[in-house]
N, C-alpha and C positions, 0 to 999 in steps of 0.2 A: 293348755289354754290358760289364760289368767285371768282371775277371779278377783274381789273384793277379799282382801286378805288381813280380817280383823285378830286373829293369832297374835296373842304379845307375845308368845313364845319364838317366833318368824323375829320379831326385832329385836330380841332379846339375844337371840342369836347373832343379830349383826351388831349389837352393840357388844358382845363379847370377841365377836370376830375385828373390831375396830380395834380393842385391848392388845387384841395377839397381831397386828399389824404395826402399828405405832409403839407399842412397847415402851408407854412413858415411865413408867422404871427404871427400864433399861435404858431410856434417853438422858437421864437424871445427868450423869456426868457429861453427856455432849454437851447439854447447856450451860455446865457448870462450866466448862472446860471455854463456850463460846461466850458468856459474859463474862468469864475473869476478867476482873479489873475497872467493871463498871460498878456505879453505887447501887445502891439497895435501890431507892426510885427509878436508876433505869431499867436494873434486872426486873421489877415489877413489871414495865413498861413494856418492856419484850416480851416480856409471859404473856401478859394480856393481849397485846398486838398480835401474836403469832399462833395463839389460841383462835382469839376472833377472824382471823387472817383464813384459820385452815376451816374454821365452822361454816365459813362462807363460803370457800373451794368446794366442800362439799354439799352444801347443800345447792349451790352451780351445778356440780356434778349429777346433782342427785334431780336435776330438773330439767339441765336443757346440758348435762354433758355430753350424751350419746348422739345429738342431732348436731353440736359444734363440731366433733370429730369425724363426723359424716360429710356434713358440710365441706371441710378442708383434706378430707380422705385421708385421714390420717388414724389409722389403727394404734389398738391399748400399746402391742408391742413398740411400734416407733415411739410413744410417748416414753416405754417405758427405757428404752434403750436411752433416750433424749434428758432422761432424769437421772440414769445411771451416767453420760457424762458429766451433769453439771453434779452431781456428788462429787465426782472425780476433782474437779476444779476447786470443789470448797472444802476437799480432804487437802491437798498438797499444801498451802500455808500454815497449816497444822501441823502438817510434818515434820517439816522448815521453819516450826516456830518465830511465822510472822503475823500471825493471826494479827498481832495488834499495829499492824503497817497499817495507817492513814484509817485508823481508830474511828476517827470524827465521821466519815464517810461510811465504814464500814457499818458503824451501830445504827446508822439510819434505816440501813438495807436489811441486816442480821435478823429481823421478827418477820419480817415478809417470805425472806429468801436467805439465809438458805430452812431457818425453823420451821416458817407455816408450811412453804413447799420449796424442797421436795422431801423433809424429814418427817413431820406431821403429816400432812395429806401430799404423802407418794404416790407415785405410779400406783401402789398396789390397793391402797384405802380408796383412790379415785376409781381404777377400775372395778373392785367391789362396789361402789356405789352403783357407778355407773349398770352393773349389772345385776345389781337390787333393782334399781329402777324399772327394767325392762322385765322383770319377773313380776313384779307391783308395781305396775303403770296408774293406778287410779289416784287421784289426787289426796282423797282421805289416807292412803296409805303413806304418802310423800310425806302428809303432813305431821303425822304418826311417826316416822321415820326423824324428820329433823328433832322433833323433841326429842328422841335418844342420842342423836347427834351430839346438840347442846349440850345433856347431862353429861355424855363422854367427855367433851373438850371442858368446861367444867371441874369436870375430873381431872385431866390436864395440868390445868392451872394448878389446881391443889396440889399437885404432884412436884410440880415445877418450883412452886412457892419454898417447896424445904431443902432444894439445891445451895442457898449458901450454909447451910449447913455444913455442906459438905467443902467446901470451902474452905471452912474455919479448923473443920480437921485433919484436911491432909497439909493445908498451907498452900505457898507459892512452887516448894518442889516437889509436890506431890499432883499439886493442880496442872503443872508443868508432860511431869509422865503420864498423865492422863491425858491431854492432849493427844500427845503424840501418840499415845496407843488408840486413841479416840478418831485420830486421822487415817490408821492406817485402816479400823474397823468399817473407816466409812469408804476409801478406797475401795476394800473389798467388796461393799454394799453396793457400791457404785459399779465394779465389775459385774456383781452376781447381776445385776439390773439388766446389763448387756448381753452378757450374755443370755437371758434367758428371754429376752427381747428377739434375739437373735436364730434361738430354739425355735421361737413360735413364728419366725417369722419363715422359715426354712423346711 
C-alpha cells in the first residue's frame, strides 16, 4: 500500500543510490576526456548545461515518466537497451580519436547528449526514479524528492568543476589514453545496457 512517506532516511537512500549510479567520480575523466580542448568558460558551460539538463530529466521522470512510457508502451528495458546503443555510438569516435571532428557542432550537443543523457541521467537513474515515484506517489513526497535531486546534481557540478585539473596533469598524451580507455569503457556500458535490457526483456 503507499502511504505518505515523511522518512528522510527513504530519500536519503535514493540520494545515495543516485551517487552509486552516476558515479561522478568516476565520470571525472569522461568529461575530462569529452571537453579536451575547450576553454575554461566552455567546460563551465557544459557542466552547468548538463547538470541542469539531467536535474530536469529527472525530475520529468520523477513526475510524469511512468505515464509517458505507458502512453507510447514502451518498457524501462527497451529504453534501456535504446540508451545502451546510443552509448555505443558516442564510444566509437573516442576510439578512433575523432572526437574533435566538426568540434563547432559537436560542443553545442555534448552537455545535452551525450553528458545529461544518457551518462548523468541513464536508463538506470531514470528508472530508479521512475520507480521511486510509484512507491511515493504523493506530491509532498515528489517534492521532497527533487530537493535531493538538486543537492545531488549540485554535487555534480562541484565534482565536475575540478576536471581540468586533471588535464593539466596528465597533458594532451595522457588526456589522449584516456579517451581511448574512456571509449572502450563506455562501449562496454553501452553493451552491459543491452544486454540486460535484453535479460528483462526475455
Amino acid at each position: 500500500m503507499n502511504i505518505l512517506n515523511l522518512n528522510y532516511l527513504v530519500y536519503l537512500n535514493f540520494f545515495m543510490s543516485l551517487f552509486i549510479l552516476v558515479n561522478p567520480i568516476g565520470m571525472i575523466p569522461i568529461f575530462t576526456s569529452m571537453t579536451n580542448g575547450f576553454s575554461y568558460q566552455e567546460r563551465n558551460k557544459i557542466n552547468l548545461v548538463a547538470n541542469f539538463s539531467a536535474f530536469i530529466i529527472l525530475c520529468f521522470s520523477l513526475f510524469l515518466g511512468n505515464s509517458i512510457l505507458n502512453i507510447f508502451e514502451i518498457s524501462i528495458s527497451s529504453f534501456r537497451i535504446a540508451g545502451g546503443i546510443l552509448i555505443i555510438l558516442i564510444s566509437l569516435p573516442m576510439i578512433n580519436n575523432k572526437n574533435n571532428v566538426k568540434k563547432n557542432i559537436f560542443k553545442k550537443n555534448i552537455a545535452v547528449i551525450p553528458l545529461a543523457m544518457p551518462l548523468i541521467s541513464g536508463p538506470g537513474t531514470i528508472s530508479s526514479t521512475i520507480l521511486w515515484s510509484t512507491q511515493n506517489p504523493y506530491f509532498i513526497n515528489k517534492i521532497i524528492c527533487i530537493f535531493f535531486i538538486f543537492i545531488f546534481f549540485c554535487c555534480c557540478y562541484l565534482i565536475f568543476r575540478i576536471a581540468p585539473f586533471f588535464v593539466q596533469m596528465l597533458g594532451n598524451v595522457g588526456i589522449e589514453i584516456i579517451t581511448k580507455i574512456m571509449g572502450i569503457l563506455l562501449m562496454s556500458l553501452g553493451v552491459e545496457f543491452i544486454v540486460s535490457g535484453i535479460k528483462c526483456i526475455f
